[in-house]
C-alpha positions in Angstrom: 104.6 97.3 105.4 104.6 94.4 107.7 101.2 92.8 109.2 102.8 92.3 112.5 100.2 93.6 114.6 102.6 95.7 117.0 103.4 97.9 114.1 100.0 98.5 112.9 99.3 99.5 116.6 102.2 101.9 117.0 102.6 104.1 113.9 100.0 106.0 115.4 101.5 106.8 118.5 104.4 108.0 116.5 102.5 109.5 114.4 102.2 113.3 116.8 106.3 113.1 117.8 107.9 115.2 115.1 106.2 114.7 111.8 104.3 117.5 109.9 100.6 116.9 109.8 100.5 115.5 105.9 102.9 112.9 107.7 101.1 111.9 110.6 97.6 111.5 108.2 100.1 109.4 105.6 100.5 107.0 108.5 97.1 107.0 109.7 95.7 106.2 106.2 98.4 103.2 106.4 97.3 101.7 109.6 93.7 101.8 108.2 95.4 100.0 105.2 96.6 97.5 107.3 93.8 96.8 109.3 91.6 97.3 105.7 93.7 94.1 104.8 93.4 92.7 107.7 89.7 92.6 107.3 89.6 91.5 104.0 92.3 88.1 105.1 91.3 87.1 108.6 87.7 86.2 107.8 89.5 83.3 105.3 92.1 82.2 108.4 89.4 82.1 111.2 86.1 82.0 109.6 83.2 84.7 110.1 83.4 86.1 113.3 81.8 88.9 114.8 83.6 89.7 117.2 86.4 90.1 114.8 84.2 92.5 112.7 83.8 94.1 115.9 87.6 94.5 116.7 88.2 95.8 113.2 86.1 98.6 113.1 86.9 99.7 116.7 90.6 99.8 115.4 89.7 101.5 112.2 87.5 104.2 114.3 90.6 104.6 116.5 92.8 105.7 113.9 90.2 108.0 112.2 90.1 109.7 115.6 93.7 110.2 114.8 93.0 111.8 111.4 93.4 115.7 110.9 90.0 116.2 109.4 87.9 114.7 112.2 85.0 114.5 109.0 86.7 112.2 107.3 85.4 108.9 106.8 86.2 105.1 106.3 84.1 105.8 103.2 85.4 108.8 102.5 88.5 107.3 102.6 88.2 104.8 100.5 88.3 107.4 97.4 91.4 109.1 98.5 94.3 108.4 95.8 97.3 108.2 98.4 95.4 105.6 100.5 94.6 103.9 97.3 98.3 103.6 96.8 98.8 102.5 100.6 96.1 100.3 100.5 97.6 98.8 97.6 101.2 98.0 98.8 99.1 97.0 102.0 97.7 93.8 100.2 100.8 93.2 98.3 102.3 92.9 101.6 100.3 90.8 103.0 100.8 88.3 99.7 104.0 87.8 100.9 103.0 87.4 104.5 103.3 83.7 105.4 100.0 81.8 106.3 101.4 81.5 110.3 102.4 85.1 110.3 98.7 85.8 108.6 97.3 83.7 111.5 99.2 85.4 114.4 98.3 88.5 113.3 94.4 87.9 112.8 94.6 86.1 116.3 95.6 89.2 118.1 93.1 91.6 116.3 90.4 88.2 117.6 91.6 89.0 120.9 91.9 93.0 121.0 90.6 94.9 123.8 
């Protein structure tokens, strides 16, 4: 898994073309992941921001809209043993990520819409 934002903002646009539903929610628990990740590095890059807080949960909300279950919850979530695993590989990932890719990405979430 990559941090580049332009993949964390498209596998869920994929998501509906062709994939079963157990699919679709696999890559919806992964962009959660990476915006999880996201939320846990950024503040470390660019300091506390609010708005950045803001721009993280509207992107986390945006993919549980995405979620078959339309109960289920970032909480709820967060117990679930396959996003465990994605979450997982999501922060090893992001290890590897260099501090100017780290940057860039954290940037563009600063500056979402």
């Amino acid at each position: 898994m990559s941090l580049g934002f332009v993949a964390v903002m498209s596998q869920v646009a994929l998501a509906n073309e062709g994939l079963t539903q157990q699919e679709a929610d696999t890559l919806v628990k992964e962009d959660i992941a990476g915006t999880q990740v996201l939320a846990e590095v950024c503040p470390a890059i660019l300091g506390k921001n609010t708005r950045l807080d803001t721009n993280i949960q509207k992107l986390i909300n945006s993919y549980l809209g995405e979620y078959s279950d339309s109960s289920m919850t970032y909480a709820r979530l967060q117990n679930d043993i396959e996003y465990k695993r994605v979450l997982a590989e999501a922060r090893s990932a992001a290890k590897e990520a260099d501090q100017e890719e780290q940057k860039s990405v954290c940037q563009d979430v600063l500056d979402f819409e």
